[in-house]
C-alpha positions in Angstrom: 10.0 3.1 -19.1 10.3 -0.1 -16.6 7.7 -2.1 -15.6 8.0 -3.9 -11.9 5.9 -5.0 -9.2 5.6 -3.7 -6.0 5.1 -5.9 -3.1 3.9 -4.6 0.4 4.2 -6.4 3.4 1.8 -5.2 5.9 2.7 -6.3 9.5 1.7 -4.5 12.1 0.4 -1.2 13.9 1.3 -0.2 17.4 -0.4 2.5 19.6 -3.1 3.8 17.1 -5.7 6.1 18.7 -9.0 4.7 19.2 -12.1 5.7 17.5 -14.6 3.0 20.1 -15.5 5.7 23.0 -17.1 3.2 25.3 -14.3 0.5 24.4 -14.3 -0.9 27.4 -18.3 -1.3 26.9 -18.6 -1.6 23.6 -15.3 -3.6 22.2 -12.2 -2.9 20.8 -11.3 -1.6 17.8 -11.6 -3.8 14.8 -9.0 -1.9 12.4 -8.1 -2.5 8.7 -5.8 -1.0 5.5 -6.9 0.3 3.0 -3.5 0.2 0.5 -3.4 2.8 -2.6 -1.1 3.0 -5.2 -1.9 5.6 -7.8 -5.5 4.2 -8.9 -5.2 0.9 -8.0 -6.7 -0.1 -3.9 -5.9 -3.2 -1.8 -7.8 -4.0 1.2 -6.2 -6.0 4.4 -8.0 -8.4 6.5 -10.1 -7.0 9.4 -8.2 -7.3 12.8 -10.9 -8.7 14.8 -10.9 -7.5 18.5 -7.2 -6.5 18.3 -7.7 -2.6 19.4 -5.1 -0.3 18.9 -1.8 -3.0 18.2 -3.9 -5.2 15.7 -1.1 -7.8 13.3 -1.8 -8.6 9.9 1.1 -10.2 8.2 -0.6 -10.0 4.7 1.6 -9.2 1.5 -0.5 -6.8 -1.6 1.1 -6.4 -5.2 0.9 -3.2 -7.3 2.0 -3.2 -11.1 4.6 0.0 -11.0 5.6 1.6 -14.2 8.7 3.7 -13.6 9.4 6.6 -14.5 5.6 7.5 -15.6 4.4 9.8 -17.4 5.2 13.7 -16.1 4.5 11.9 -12.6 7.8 11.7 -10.8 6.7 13.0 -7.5 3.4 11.3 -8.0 5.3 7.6 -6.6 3.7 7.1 -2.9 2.1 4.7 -1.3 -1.2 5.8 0.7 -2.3 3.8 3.9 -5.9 4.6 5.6 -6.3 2.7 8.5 -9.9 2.8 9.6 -12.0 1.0 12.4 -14.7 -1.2 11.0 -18.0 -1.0 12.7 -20.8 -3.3 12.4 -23.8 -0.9 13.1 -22.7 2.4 11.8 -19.7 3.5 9.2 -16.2 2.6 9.3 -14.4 5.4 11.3 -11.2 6.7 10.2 -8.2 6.5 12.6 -5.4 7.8 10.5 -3.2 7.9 7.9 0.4 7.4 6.8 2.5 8.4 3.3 5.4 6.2 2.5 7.3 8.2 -0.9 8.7 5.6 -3.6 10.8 7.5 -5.8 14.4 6.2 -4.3 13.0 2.8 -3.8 12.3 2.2 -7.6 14.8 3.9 -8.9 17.0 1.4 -6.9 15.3 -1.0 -8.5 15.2 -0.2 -11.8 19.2 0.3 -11.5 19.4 -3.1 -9.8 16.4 -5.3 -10.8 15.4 -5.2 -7.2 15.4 -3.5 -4.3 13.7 -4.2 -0.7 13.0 -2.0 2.2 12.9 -4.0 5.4 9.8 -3.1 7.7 10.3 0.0 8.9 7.9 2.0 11.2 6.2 5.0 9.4 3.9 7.4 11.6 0.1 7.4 11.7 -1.3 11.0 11.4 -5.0 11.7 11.9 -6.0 14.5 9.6 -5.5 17.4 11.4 -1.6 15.9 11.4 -1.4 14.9 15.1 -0.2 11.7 15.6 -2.4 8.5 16.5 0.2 5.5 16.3 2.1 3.5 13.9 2.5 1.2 11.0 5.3 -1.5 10.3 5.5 -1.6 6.8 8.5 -3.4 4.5 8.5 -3.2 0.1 9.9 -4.9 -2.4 10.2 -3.6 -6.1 11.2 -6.5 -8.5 11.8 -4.8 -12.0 10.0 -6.9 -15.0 10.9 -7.7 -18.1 8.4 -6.5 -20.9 7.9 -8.5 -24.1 9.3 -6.6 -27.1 6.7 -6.2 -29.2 8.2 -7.2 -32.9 5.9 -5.3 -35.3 7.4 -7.0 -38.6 5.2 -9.4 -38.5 1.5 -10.1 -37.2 -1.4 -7.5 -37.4 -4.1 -7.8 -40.0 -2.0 -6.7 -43.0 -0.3 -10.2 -42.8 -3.0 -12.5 -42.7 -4.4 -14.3 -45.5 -7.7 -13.7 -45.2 
């Protein structure tokens, strides 16, 4: 099994549908990412004010192990982008899947691989689409310490 780390670049979103009805009252959107890998959650910055093409440019690490345990079509990358409201709870605007399987395999053959930013579609949950997200990756395969169990452990101390 190879260990790596997985680097997302979050960058942008363009055209995302927006949750504020009276935005023209009330404000605009204040949007935000919620990253997930597996078990493990990242949360961007809150776009203040920026509506429905809100920037980020923020960069979130994941410790990958490839290939995993009976999970080989389990390697995605789940990004909720949601609204943040002061007064009442976040809204959700959508959703988008990027798949990881090629990606790390690459890098695992390599020792790295990158995926440039690249738009991926923002889905709201009944699968229509609401805008989308400029995303790029990086996998950088890491070396893990070979454990040497000839020597250590509490058989071979002197006390």
């Amino acid at each position: 099994m190879a260990v790596g780390i997985l680097e997302v670049l979050l960058v942008n979103a363009k055209g995302l549908g927006n949750t504020d009805f009276f935005d023209g009252l009330i404000g605009k959107m204040d949007p935000y990412v919620l990253i997930q890998y597996k078990t493990e959650e990242r949360k961007s910055s809150v776009a203040r004010g920026q509506g429905s093409n809100p920037s980020w440019g923020e960069k979130f690490t994941f410790r990958v192990e490839y290939p995993g345990a009976g999970d080989h079509h389990q390697f995605k990358l789940n990004l909720k982008i949601m609204d943040k409201d002061t007064f009442s709870a976040d809204d959700y605007i959508g959703s988008a899947t990027i798949y990881l399987e090629d990606l790390l395999a690459l890098g695992v053959e390599n020792g790295t691989a990158e995926l440039n930013p690249c738009k991926y579609r923002v889905v709201r949950m009944d699968q229509s689409y609401c805008g989308e997200i400029q995303v790029g990756l990086t996998f950088n395969l890491r070396e893990e310490p070979q454990i040497n169990e000839e020597y250590g452990g509490w058989k071979e101390s002197e006390y």
